[in-house]
C-alpha positions in Angstrom: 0.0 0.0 0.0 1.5 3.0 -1.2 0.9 5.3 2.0 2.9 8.7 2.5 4.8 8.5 5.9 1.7 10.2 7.9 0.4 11.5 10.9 -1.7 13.5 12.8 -2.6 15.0 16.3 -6.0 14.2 18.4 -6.9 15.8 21.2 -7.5 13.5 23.3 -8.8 14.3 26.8 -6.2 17.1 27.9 -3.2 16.0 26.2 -2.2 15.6 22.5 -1.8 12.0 21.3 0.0 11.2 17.8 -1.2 9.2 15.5 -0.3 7.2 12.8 -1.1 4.9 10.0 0.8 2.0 12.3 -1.5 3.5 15.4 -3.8 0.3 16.5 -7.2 1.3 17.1 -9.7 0.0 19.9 -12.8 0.9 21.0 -13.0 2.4 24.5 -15.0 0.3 27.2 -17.1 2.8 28.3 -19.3 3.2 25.1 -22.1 1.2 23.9 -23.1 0.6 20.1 -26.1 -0.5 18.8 -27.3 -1.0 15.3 -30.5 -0.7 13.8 -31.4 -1.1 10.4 -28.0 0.7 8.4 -27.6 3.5 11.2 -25.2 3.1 14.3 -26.1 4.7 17.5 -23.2 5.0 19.8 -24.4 6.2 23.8 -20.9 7.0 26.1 -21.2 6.0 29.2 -20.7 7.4 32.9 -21.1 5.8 36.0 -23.2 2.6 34.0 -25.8 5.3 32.6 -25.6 6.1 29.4 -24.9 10.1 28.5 -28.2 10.6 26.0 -27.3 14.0 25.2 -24.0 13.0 23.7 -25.2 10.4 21.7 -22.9 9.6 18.0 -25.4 8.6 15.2 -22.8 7.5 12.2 -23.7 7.0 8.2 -22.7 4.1 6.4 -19.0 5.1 6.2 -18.5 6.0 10.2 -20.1 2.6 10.4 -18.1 0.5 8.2 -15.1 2.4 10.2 -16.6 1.6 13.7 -16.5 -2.3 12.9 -13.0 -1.7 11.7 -11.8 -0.7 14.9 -11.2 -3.9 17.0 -7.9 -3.2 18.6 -6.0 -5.4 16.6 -6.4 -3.4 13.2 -3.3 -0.6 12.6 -5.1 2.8 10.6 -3.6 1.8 7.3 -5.3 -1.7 7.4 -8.6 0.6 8.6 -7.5 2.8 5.4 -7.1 0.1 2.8 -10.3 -1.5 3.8 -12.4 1.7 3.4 -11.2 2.4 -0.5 -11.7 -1.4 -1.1 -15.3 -1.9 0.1 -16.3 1.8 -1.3 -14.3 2.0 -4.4 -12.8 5.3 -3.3 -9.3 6.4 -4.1 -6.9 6.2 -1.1 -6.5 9.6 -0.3 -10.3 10.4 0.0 -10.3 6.8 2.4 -7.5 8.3 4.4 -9.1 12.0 4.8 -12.6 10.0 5.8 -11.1 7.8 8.4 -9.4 10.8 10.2 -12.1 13.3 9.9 -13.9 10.4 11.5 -11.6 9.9 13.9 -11.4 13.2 15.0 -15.2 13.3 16.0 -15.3 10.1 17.5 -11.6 10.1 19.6 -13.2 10.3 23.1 -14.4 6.9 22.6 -11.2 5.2 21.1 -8.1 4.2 22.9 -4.6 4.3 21.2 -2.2 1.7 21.0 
């Protein structure tokens, strides 16, 4: 996979954490997913309640992503997988996954 050496910054609950393509996502613990019909819904969770007013509702894309991250996956493989099952070019996979990333980093852990 031809990938530029790449990276970016996400803020991730008061400090910066770099990522890159050989980052391994996983999904953080305290967030429940639930899908219904071709829609995601994606409730955080505090104290065992779930937070309803900061509820993540992805499209078809954020939810192909979503089942990406299984904290064995690295971003490239995320990457790849995204312009293969959407017939996309690479870069528009690439500038999907992190603007996607970048809304959603509160409920992902970096490895």
């Amino acid at each position: 996979m031809p990938f530029k050496n790449y990276f970016f910054y996400l803020n991730c609950i008061k400090n910066f954490k770099m990522i890159t393509l050989e980052t391994v996502l996983k999904k953080s613990d305290k967030v429940v997913c639930r899908k219904i019909d071709d829609e995601y819904l994606i409730v955080p969770m505090e104290n065992n309640v779930g937070d309803m007013e900061k509820i993540y509702n992805l499209n078809l894309v954020g939810g192909f992503i979503w089942e990406q991250i299984n904290g064995k996956r690295k971003l490239k493989e995320i990457i790849n997988n995204i312009y293969k099952k959407f017939d996309i070019d690479e870069e528009t996979a690439k500038n999907d996954a992190i603007s996607f990333l970048k809304k959603i980093n509160k409920l992902l852990i970096y490895n």
